[in-house]
C-alpha positions in Angstrom: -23.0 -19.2 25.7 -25.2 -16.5 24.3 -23.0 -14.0 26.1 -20.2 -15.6 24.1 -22.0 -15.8 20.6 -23.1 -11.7 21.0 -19.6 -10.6 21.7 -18.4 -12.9 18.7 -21.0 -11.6 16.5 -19.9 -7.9 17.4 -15.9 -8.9 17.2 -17.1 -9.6 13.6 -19.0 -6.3 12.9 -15.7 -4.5 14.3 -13.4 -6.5 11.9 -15.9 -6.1 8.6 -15.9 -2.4 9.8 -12.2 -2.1 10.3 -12.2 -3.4 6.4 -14.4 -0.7 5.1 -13.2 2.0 6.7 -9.4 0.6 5.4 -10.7 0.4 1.9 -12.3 3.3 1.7 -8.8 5.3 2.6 -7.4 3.1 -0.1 -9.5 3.8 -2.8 -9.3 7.7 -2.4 -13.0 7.7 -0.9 -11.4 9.1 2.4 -8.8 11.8 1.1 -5.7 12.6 3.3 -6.2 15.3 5.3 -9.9 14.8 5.4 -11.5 15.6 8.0 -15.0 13.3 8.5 -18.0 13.1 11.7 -18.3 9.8 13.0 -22.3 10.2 11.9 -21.0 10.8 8.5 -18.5 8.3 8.9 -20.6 5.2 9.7 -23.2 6.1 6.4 -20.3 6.2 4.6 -19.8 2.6 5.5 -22.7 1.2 6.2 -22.0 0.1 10.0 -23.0 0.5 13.1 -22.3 3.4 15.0 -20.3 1.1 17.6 -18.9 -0.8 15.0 -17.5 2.7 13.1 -16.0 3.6 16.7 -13.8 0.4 17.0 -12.7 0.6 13.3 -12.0 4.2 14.8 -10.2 3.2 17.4 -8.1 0.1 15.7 -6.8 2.8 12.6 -5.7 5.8 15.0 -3.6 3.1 16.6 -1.8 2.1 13.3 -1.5 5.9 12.2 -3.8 5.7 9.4 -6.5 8.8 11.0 -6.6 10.5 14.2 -9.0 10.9 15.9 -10.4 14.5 17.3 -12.1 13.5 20.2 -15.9 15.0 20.6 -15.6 16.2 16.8 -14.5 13.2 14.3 -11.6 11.8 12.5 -8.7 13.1 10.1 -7.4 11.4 7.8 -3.3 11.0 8.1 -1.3 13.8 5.9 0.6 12.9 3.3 2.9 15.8 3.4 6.7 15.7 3.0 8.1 13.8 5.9 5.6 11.3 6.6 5.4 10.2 3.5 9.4 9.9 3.5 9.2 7.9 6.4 6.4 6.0 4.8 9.0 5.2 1.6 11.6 4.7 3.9 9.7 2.0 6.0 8.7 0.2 2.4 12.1 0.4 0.9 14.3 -1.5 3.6 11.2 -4.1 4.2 11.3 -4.5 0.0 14.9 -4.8 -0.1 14.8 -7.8 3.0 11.7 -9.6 1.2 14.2 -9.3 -2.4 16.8 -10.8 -0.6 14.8 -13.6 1.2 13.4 -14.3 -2.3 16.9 -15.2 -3.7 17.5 -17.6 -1.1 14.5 -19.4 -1.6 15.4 -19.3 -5.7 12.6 -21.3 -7.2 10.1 -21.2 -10.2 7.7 -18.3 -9.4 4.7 -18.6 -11.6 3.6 -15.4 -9.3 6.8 -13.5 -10.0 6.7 -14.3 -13.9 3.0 -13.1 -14.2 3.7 -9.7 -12.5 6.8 -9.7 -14.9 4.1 -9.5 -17.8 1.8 -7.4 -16.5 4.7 -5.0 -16.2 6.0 -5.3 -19.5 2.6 -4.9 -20.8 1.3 -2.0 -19.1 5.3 -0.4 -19.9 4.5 -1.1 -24.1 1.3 0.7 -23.4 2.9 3.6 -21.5 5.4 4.1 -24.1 2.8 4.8 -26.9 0.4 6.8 -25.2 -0.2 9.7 -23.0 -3.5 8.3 -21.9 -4.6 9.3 -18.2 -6.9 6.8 -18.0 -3.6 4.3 -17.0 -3.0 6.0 -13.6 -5.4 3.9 -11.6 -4.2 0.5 -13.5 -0.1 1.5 -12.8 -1.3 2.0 -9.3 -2.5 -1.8 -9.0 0.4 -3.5 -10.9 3.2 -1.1 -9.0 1.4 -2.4 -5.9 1.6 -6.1 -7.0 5.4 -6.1 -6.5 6.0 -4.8 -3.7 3.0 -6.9 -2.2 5.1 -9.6 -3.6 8.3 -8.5 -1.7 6.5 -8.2 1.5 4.9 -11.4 0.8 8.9 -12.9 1.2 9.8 -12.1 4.3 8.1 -15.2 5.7 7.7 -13.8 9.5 4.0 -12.3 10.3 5.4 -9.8 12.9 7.0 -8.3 9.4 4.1 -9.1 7.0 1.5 -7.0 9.3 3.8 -3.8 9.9 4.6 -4.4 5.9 0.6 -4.3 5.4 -0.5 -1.3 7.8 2.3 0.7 6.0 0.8 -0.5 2.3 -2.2 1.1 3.6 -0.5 4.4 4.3 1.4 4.5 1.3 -1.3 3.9 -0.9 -3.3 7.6 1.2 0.2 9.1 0.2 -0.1 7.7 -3.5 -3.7 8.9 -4.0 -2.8 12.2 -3.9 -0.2 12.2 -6.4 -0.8 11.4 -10.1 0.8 8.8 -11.6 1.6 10.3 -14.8 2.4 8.5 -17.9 6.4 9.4 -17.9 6.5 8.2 -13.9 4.5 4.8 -14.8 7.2 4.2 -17.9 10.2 5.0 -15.8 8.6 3.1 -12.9 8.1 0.1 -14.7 11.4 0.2 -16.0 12.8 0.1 -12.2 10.6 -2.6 -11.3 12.0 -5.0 -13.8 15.3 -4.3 -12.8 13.9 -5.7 -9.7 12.4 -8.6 -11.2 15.8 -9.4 -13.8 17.8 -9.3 -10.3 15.5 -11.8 -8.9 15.3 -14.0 -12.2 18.9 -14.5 -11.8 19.1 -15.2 -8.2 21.4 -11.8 -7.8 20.4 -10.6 -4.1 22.6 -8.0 -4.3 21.7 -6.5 -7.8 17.9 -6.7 -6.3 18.8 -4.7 -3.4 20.3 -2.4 -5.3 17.3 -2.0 -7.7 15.1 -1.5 -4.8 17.1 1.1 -3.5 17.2 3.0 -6.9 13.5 2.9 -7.2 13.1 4.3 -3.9 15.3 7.2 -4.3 13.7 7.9 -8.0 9.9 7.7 -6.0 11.4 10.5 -3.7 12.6 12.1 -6.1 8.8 12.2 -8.3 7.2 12.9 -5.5 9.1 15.8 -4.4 10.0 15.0 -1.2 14.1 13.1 -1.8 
C-alpha cells in the first residue's frame, strides 16, 4: 500500500513537471532552438531532478525538445518545414472540427464570445500601431482554433490536436505578430466564425483553408 501511495505520489510530481516544462515552452521562457542542462532545467522549474527527467522524456516523445543524451535538451526548431508541417497538421484538424461544428448547429454562447473578443481586438488593431497587442492577438487567435479542436468530439484527435497547439505556439513565439497580421488575421477568423453562424460547413472549410495559406504566407514559409 505504501509502495503504491509513493509511486502515485511520484506519477504526480512527473505530470505537474510535464506541465511546467510545457508552459514554459509556451510562454517563450524556453526559446526554440534553445539549448538547456537538465541542472539548469529543473531550477528553472522548480522540480525534482527525477521529475525534470520524465517531463524530459514524455516531451522528446511528442517532438516538442530533444534530448542530447549526457549534455541536456534542445528545444524543437521552428525553421521552415517543421513549422509547415506544424500548419499543415492544424489546418486539416481545424477544418474537420469546423465541419463537425455545423452538424452539431446549436447556440454557442462559447463561439459568440470569441466572435467579440475578435471584433474587439480587430477595432483596436485598426486604430493603432501599438506592439503592446502582440501577446493579447496571440491568446484570442489561439481561442479559435482551441475551439475547432474542441469539435472534433474523439480524444485520439483532441490529444494529437493539443501536442501540436503546443508546437505551434514555440513556432509562433518566434515570429511577431504585428499589428497589420493581427488585423488581417482577425478578419480571416470571422470569416470562420460567419461560416459557422450560418451552418455553411463548406464556406468554413474554405475560410480555414484561406487562413492557413495567408499564415504561410506571413510567416515566410507558403
Amino acid at each position: 500500500m505504501k509502495d503504491g501511495r509513493i509511486e502515485a505520489d511520484g506519477g504526480l510530481i512527473a505530470e505537474r513537471g510535464y506541465r511546467a516544462l510545457v508552459e514554459r515552452l509556451r510562454d517563450g521562457s524556453l526559446a526554440s532552438g534553445q539549448f538547456v542542462s537538465m541542472p539548469m532545467l529543473g531550477e528553472m522549474l522548480g522540480f525534482p531532478i527525477a521529475a525534470v527527467r520524465e517531463a524530459v522524456k514524455r516531451a522528446d516523445t511528442l517532438g516538442l525538445v530533444s534530448v542530447l543524451p549526457k549534455r541536456g535538451v534542445m528545444v524543437m526548431s521552428a525553421d521552415a518545414e517543421t513549422t509547415r508541417h506544424c500548419l499543415d497538421l492544424r489546418a486539416i484538424l481545424d477544418a474537420e472540427g469546423a465541419r463537425r461544428a455545423v452538424e452539431q448547429h446549436v447556440p454557442d454562447p462559447e463561439l459568440d464570445d470569441i466572435e467579440s473578443s475578435h471584433r474587439e481586438l480587430l477595432a483596436q488593431a485598426r486604430e493603432c500601431s501599438d506592439g503592446d497587442l502582440s501577446r493579447r492577438a496571440i491568446a484570442i487567435d489561439l481561442s479559435l482554433h482551441d475551439y475547432l479542436g474542441s469539435r472534433l468530439g474523439n480524444p485520439l484527435a483532441a490529444e494529437v490536436y493539443a501536442v501540436n497547439r503546443h508546437r505551434v505556439a514555440i513556432i509562433q513565439n518566434t515570429r511577431p505578430f504585428l499589428p497589420d497580421r493581427i488585423v488581417s488575421a482577425m478578419e480571416e477568423h470571422l470569416a470562420v466564425i460567419d461560416a459557422l453562424h450560418n451552418g455553411d460547413a463548406e464556406a468554413a472549410v474554405a475560410a480555414v483553408g484561406h487562413h492557413h495559406r495567408q499564415t504561410l504566407r506571413w510567416w515566410g514559409v507558403a
